[in-house]
C-alpha positions as CSV (number, residue, x, y, z in Angstrom):
1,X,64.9,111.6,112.2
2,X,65.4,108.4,114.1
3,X,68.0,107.4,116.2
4,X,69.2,103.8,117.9
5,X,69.6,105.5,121.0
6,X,69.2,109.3,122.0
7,X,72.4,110.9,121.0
8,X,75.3,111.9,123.6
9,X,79.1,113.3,122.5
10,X,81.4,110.9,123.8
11,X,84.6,111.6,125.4
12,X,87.3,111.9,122.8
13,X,90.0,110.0,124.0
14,X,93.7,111.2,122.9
15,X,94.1,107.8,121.0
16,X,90.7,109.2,118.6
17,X,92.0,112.5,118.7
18,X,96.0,111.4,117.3
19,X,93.7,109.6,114.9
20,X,92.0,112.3,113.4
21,X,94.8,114.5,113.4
22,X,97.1,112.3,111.3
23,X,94.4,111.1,108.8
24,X,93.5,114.8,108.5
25,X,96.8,116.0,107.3
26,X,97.0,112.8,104.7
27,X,93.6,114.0,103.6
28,X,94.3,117.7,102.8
29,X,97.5,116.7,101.1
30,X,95.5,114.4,99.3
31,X,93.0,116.3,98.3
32,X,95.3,119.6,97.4
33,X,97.2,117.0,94.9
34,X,93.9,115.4,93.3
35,X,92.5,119.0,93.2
36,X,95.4,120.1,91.7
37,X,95.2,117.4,88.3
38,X,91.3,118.4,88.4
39,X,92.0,122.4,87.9
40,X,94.9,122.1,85.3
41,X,92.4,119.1,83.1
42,X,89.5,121.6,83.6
43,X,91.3,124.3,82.7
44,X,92.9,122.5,79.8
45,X,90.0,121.0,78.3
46,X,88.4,124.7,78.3
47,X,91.2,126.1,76.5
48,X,91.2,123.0,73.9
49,X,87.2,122.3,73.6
50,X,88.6,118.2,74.0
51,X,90.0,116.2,76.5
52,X,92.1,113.0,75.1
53,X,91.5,109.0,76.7
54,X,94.6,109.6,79.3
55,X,93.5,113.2,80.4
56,X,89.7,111.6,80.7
57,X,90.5,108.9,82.9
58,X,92.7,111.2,84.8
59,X,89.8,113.9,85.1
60,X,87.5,111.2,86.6
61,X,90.2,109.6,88.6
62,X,91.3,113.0,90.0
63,X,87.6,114.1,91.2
64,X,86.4,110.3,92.5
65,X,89.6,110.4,94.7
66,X,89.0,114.0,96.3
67,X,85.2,112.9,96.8
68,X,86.5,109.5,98.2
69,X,88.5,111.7,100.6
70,X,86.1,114.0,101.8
71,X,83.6,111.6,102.4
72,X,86.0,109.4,104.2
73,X,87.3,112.4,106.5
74,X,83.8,113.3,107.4
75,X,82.8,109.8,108.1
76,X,86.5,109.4,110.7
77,X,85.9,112.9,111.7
78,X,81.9,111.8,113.1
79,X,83.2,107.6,113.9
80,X,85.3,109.8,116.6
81,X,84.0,113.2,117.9
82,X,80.3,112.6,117.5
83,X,80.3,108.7,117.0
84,X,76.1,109.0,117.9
85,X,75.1,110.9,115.3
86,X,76.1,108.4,112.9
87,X,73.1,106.4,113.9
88,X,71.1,109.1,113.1
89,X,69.0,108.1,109.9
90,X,69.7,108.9,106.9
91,X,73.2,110.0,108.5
92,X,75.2,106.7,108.5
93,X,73.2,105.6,104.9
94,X,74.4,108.2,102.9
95,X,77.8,108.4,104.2
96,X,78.2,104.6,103.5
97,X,76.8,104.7,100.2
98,X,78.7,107.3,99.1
99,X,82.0,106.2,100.6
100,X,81.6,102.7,98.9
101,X,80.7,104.5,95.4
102,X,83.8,107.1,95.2
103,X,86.3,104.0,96.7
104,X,85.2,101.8,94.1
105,X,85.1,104.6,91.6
106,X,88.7,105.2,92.7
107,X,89.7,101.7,92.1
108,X,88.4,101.1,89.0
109,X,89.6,104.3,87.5
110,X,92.9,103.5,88.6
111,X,92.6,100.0,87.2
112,X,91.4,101.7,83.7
113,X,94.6,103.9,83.7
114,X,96.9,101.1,84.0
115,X,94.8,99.2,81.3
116,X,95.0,102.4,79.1
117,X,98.8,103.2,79.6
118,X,98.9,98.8,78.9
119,X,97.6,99.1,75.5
120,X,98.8,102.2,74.3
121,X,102.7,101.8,74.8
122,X,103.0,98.0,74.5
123,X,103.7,96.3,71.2
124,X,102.5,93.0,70.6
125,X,101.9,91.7,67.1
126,X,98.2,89.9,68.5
127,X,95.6,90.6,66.4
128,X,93.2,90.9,69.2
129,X,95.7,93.3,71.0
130,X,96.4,95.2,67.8
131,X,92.3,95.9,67.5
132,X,92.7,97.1,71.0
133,X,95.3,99.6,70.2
134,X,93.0,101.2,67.6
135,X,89.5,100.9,69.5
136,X,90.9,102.3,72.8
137,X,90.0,105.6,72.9
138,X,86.7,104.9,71.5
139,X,86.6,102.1,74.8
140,X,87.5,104.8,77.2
141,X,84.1,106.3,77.6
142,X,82.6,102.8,77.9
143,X,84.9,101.6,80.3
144,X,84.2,104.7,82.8
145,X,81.0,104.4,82.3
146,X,81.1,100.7,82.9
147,X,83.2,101.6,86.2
148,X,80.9,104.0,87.6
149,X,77.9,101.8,87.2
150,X,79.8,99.1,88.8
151,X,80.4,101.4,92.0
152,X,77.1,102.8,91.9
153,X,75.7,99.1,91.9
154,X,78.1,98.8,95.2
155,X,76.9,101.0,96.8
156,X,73.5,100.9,96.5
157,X,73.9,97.3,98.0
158,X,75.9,99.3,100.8
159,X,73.0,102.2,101.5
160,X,70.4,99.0,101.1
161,X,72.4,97.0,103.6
162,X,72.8,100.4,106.3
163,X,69.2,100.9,106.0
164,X,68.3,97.6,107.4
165,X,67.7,98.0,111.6
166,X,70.6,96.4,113.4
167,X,69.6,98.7,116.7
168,X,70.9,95.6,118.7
169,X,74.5,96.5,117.2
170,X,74.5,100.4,117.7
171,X,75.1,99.7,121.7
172,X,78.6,98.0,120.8
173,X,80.1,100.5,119.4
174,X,83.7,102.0,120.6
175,X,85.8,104.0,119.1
176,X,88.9,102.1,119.5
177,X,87.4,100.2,116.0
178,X,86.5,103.4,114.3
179,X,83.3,104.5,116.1
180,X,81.6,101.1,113.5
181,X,79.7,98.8,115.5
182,X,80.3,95.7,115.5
183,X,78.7,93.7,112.7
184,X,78.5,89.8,112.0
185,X,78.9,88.1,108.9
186,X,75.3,87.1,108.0
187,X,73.2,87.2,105.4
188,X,72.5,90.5,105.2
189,X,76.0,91.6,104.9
190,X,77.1,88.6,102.1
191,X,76.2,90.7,99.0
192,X,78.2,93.8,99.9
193,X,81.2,92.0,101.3
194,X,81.0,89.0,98.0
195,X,80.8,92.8,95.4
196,X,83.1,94.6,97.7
197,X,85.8,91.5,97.4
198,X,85.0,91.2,93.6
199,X,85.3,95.1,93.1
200,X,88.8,94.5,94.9
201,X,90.6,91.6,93.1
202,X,89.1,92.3,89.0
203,X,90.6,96.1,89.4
204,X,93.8,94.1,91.1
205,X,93.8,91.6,88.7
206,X,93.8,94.4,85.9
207,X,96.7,95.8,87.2
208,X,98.7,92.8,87.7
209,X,98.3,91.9,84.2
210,X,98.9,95.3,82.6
211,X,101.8,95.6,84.6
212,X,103.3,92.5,83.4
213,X,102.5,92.9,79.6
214,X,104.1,96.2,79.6
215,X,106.8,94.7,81.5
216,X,107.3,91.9,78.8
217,X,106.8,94.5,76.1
218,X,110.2,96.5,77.4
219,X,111.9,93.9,77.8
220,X,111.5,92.5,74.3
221,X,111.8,96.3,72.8
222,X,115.1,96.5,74.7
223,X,116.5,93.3,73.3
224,X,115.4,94.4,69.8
225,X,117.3,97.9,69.8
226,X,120.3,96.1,71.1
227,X,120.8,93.7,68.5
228,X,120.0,96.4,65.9
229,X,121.7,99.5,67.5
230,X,119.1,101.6,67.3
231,X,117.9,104.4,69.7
232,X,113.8,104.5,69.6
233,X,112.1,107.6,71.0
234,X,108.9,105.4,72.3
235,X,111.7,103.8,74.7
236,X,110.9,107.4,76.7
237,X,107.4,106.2,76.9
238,X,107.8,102.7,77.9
239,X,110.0,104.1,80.4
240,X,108.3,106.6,81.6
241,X,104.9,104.4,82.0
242,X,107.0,101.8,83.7
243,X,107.8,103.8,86.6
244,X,104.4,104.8,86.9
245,X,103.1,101.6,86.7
246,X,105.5,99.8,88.8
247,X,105.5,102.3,91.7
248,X,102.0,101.8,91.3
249,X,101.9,98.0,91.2
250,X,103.8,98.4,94.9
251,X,101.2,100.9,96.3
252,X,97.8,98.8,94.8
253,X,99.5,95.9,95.9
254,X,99.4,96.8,99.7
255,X,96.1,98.5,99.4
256,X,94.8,95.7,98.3
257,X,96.1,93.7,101.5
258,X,94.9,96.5,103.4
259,X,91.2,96.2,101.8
260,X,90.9,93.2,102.4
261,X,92.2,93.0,105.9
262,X,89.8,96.1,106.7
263,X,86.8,93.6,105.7
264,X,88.1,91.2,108.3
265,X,89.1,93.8,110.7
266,X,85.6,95.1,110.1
267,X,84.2,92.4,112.0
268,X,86.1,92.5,114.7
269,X,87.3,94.6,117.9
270,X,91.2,95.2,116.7
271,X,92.2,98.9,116.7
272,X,95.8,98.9,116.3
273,X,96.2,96.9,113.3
274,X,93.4,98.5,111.9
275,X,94.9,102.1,112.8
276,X,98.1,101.0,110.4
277,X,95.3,100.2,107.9
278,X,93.6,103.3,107.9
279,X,96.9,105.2,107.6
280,X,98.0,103.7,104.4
281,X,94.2,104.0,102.7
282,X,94.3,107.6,103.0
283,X,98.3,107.8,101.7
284,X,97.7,105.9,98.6
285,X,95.4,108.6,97.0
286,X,97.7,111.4,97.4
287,X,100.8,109.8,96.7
288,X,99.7,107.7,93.7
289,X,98.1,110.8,92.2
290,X,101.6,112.5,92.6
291,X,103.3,109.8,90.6
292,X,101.0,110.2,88.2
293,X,101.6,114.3,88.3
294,X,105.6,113.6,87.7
295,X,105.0,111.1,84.8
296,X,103.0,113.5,83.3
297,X,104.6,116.2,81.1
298,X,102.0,118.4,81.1
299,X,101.3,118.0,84.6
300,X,104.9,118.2,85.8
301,X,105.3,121.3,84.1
302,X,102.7,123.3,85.3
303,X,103.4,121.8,89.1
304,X,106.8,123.4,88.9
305,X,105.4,126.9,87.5
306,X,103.0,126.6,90.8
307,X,105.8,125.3,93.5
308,X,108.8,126.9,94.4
309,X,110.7,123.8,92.6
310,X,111.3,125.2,89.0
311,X,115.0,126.8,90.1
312,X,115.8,123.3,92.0
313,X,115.6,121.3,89.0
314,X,117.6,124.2,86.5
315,X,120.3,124.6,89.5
316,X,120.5,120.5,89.6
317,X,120.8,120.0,85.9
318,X,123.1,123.1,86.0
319,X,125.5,121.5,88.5
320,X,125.3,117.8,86.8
């Protein structure tokens, strides 16, 4: 094992150590809730012998986003007690590789989701989009698969990239930016930030536009039961995938200012704005994965059989 320099625990100032205690309390939340879909999909597909498209991408979604925040805990946890030993080989190679594969796993994922819920619920007389309809659950498997090589392909770049010596960087490091040393924007870097930035805006640009289909597709559902007087039961669905979506839409939207700003930030010696940065990246998986629990019958259910919350909800719909 090789080292820049021979490895010394720094002094872990109270800043590092507020740090790691706030990001550690998003994490295990986090990771409770992601583990949480993971058991109840497990445990339902051994019970049925068959997962459907939605429960699939939610399985993968569920597990890339528990691995993205163990990895990512480890990583702060080391930037900040024992920032040496990340510059102990292969140390700092795999835990960058593996962080860029499960956060670009997590993204894409996501993005398939919100393409799924898109297609399934919308109605649009398109030809093209009708063909979608039917061939979507048969695109599912492709389009995972297609996502994890994506983020594998990411991070390989990533581990290829950390391998490389930059010994003359390892003596700037400080933990006020995260225990990362700082890094210029050459030619070895390009790649990984030009994938990392592509990575970012397609799966943002997915959601965008699946968001505003399905947006479009309410409203003109809406308009159609009102001039007809009808009641539809798929105006549940639209509703109930519109919430999800839009709360989502929000929460990917300022991730996705929050990426990017981290790959500027990366470069440079600002702690404080990148402290607000790294406080929202380890909220979004938690909370977005308990939107999805509460827009998920299923998983709403069983949540409430687990939690303490059952009696709330009878007593409230009692009292209303």
């Amino acid at each position: 094992m090789e080292a820049c320099h021979s490895p010394q625990q720094s002094n872990v100032t109270s800043y590092g150590a507020t740090t790691v205690a706030i990001v550690t309390l998003e994490v295990f939340a986090g990771m409770w809730i992601n583990a949480f879909i993971v058991c109840v999909l497990c445990i339902a597909w051994v019970k049925k012998k068959s997962l459907n498209s939605n429960e699939k991408i939610l399985l993968l979604l569920g597990s890339s986003r528990f691995c993205s925040l163990c990895i990512s805990w480890a990583y702060l946890f080391l930037s900040f007690i024992y920032p040496n030993y990340l510059y102990v080989r292969p140390i700092l190679q795999l835990a960058i590789f593996f962080k860029a594969f499960f956060d670009h796993s997590n993204l894409w994922f996501s993005a398939c989701l919100c393409g799924f819920y898109c297609i399934k619920i919308a109605n649009f007389r398109n030809s093209f989009f009708i063909y979608l309809k039917v061939k979507i659950d048969r695109m599912v498997p492709w389009l995972l698969l297609g996502s994890g090589i994506l983020a594998l392909t990411i991070g390989i770049i990533a581990y290829d990239i950390a391998d490389k010596p930059h010994c003359n960087n390892c003596n700037s490091t400080e933990q006020g930016n995260f225990g990362k040393p700082s890094i210029k924007m050459d030619k070895h870097f390009f790649p990984s930030f030009f994938l990392s930035g592509f990575g970012y805006a397609a799966s943002f640009m997915a959601v965008i536009f699946s968001a505003v289909f399905l947006l479009f597709s309410l409203w003109t559902h809406k308009r159609k039961m009102q001039k007809n007087s009808m009641k539809d039961l798929s105006m549940d669905a639209h509703i109930r995938a519109m919430k999800s979506i839009l709360s989502f839409l929000v929460m990917y939207s300022i991730n996705f200012v929050c990426l990017v700003l981290n790959m500027v930030y990366v470069t440079k010696k600002r702690s404080h704005m990148s402290f607000l940065i790294l406080v929202f990246q380890y909220t979004f998986p938690g909370v977005h994965s308990l939107i999805l629990i509460f827009s998920n019958p299923k998983l709403e259910m069983t949540l409430l059989k687990i939690l303490p919350l059952e009696r709330f909800v009878k007593c409230k719909d009692c009292m209303s």
